[in-house]
N, C-alpha and C positions, 0 to 999 in steps of 0.2 A: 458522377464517378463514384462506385464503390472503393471503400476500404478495408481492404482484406488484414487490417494486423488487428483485428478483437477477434479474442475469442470469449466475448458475452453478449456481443449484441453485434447487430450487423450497423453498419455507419453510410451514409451516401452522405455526397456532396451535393448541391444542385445548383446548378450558375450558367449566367447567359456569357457572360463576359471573360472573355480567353485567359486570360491573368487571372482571373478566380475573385476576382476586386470584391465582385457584387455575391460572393456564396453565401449558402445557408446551409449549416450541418442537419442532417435531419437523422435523429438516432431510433432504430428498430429494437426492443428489447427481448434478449433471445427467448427459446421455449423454457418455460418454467424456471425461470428466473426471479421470480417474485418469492419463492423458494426463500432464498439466501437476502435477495435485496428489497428493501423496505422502501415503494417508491415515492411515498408522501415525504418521508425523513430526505430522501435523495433530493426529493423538490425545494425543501425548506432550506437545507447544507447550500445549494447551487445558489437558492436568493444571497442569504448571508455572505458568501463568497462571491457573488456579483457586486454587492453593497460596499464590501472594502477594498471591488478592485483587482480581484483574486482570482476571478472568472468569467468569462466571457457575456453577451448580452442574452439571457434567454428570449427566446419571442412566444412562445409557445409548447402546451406540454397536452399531448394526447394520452388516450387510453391505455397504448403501448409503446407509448415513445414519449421526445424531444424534439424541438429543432433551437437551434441556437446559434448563436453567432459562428461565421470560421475563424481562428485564427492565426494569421499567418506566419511561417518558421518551419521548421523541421520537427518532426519526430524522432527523438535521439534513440540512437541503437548505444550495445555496450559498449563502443569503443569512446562513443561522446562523454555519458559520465565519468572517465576515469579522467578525460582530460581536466586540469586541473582550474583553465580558464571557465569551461561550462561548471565544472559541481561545485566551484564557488559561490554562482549566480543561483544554482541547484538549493543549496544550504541556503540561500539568502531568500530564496521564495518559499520555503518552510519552515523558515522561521515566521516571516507573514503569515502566513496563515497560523501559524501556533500565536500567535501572538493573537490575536481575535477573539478578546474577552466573551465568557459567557455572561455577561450582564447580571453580574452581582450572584449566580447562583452558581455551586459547586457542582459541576457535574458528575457524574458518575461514569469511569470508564466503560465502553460496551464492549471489551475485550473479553472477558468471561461469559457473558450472555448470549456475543453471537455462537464463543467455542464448543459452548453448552449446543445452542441451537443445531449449528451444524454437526455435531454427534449425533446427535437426539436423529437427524436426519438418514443419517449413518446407519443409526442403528434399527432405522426401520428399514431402510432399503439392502442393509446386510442381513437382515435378520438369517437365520440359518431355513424358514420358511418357505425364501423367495431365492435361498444364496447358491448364487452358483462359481462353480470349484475354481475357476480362473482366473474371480475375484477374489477368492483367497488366498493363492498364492502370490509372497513375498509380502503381504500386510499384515500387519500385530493384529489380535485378536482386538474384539470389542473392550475385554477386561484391560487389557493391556494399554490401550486408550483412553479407558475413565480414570486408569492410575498415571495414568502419564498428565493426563487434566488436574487432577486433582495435585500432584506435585507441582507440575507450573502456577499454578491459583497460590499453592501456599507461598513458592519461591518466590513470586516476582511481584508479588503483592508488595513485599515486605523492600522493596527495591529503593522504595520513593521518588520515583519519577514522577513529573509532574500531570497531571491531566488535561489536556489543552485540546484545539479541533485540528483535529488526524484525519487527512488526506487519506492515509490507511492504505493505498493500493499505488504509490508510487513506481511504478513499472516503466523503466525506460520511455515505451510510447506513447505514455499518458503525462510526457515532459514536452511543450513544444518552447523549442528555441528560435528566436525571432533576433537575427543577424542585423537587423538596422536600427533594433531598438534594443540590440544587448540588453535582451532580457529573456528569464524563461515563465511560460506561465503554465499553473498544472490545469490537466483535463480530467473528465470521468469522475462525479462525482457517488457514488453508488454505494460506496464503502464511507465513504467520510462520515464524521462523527467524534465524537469525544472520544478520547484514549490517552492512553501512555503516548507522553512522548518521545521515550527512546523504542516502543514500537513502531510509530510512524519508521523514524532514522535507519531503524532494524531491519524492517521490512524492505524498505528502500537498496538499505544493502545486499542483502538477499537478491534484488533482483539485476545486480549486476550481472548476475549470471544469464539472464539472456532466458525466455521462455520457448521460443519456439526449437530451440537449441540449446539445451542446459547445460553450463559450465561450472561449477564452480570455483572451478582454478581461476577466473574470473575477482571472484570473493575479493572486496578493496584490502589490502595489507595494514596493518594496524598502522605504521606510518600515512600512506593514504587516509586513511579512518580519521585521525587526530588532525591533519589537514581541513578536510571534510568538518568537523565538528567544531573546532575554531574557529571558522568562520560561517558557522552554524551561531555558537552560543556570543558570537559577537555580536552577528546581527537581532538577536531574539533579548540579550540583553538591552541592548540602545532600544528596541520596541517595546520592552515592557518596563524597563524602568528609565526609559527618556534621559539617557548619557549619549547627545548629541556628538556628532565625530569619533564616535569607539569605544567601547568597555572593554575594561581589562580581563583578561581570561586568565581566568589561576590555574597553574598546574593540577591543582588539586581537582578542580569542576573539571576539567576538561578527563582527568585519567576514569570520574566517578561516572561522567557521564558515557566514555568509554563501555566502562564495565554493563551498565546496566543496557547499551544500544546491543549488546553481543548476546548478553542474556536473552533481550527482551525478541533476539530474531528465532531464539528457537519457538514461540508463539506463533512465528508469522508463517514457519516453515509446516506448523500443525494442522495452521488454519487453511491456509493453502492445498494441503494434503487433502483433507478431508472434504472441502469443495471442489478438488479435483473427482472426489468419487460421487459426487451426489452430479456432477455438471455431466459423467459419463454414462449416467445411466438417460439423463433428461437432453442435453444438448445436440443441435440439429449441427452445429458446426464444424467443420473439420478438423479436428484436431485430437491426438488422443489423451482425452484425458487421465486415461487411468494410470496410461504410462507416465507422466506428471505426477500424477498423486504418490507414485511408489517410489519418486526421486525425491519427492518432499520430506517424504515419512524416512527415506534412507540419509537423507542430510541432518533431519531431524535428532535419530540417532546417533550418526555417526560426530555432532558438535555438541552431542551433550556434556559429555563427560570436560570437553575444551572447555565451554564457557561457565562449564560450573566450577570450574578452577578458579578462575578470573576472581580476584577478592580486589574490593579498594584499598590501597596502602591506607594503612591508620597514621 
């Protein structure tokens, strides 16, 4: 059985048995995708995240692919994370993974270095050499780009949000929810890596809005949000400092961590953007990219000025 909801790689099931008991996922990785995704790092993130639990059994990793365990549940669309019994369970399976110490050494977020990379991308396949006029309209110029980088590096540096391992590509269908064992576990590990943690959260909200069909009237409301992040920083608390049955959530963590998940989505909105234009020029898949990338870059803009309001009360 194929599965038609990526658009980075193509996915098959393969199974003898009607109920799907006995599958094996077997993942294709798309054209020139090695581009954007590092697949030794991908391989490494999937162990550690098998080791605590976090991800399903690998069996094997080929040349151009995966095949690893299936596992069973639903693929949630937008209307699941808003409910408020799944993004509970949602927050509670990201805090697990944020919680998943790097072993004594400090990591260094890879949020600047991929946004760099993927420019860098950018700006060889824009170049005005190769550029053609179609792709230029409705997108900021390249200058306009490196200032727009350079401004988020300085702002959101200075944020202090924690560095922890980031899922990074929380998308609705790389959530699946398993109805008998009330619980959800993340898939797709490609992007995972060390970051900000209110980029992971950021990003995640962002894609409330739905990819194949962009809303973001969708966007969770700040009441939903603080919802969301309470029982986020509950469970991420009890995991990292071992307050069995519940840690207390102060106003004050819960509004800071607020500020910095709203900031930290205009990153996710940039990074998204601009691998929408490198995935259009290289990707065999259906879908259009470019028109994605121009929704990005226009969201991008259009919540800048909103969330750079956003201060933490003193």
């Amino acid at each position: 059985q194929l599965f038609t909801d990526g658009i980075t790689n193509k996915l098959v099931a393969c199974y003898t048995d009607e109920g799907m008991a006995d599958a094996v996922l077997v993942r294709v990785y798309g054209r020139k995708t090695e581009l954007f995704v590092d697949r030794e790092t991908e391989l490494r993130n999937f162990q550690v995240l098998r080791a605590h639990g976090c991800a399903p059994d690998l069996y094997c990793a080929f040349q151009n692919g995966l095949c690893y365990q299936f596992l069973p549940g639903i693929a949630l669309g937008p209307d699941h994370v808003r409910d408020p019994h799944i993004f509970r369970l949602v927050a509670q399976e990201m805090a697990r993974v944020h919680a998943i110490h790097a072993n004594g050494s400090l990591p260094k977020p890879i949020l600047w270095q991929k946004l760099h990379k993927y420019l860098t991308l950018v700006k060889t396949e824009l170049s005005p050499k190769v550029s053609n006029p179609s792709l230029q309209q409705d997108l900021p110029s390249l200058e306009a780009l490196e200032q727009e980088l350079a401004w988020m590096k300085e702002a959101l540096s200075q944020l202090g949000s924690p560095v922890v391992l980031c899922h990074n590509d929380l998308l609705c269908k790389n959530i699946i929810y398993d109805r008998t064992r009330e619980r959800v576990r993340f898939i797709d590990y490609e992007y995972t890596g060390y970051n900000y943690q209110a980029f992971d959260i950021g990003n995640h909200f962002n894609e409330f809005a739905g990819v194949k069909e962009v809303d973001y009237g969708l966007f969770p409301s700040k009441d939903t949000q603080l919802q969301w992040l309470h029982s986020y920083l509950q469970a991420y608390k009890q995991l990292t400092q071992g307050h069995p049955g519940g840690s207390e959530v102060s106003e004050e963590e819960l509004e800071t961590l607020y500020v910095q998940v709203n900031k930290f989505s205009l990153a996710s909105h940039f990074l998204w953007a601009c691998w929408g234009l490198i995935q259009a020029k290289y990707s065999t898949i259906d879908f259009n990219f470019l028109r994605y990338a121009k929704l990005r870059f226009k969201q991008y803009f259009k919540m800048k000025p909103v969330v750079t309001a956003l201060q933490v009360s003193k």
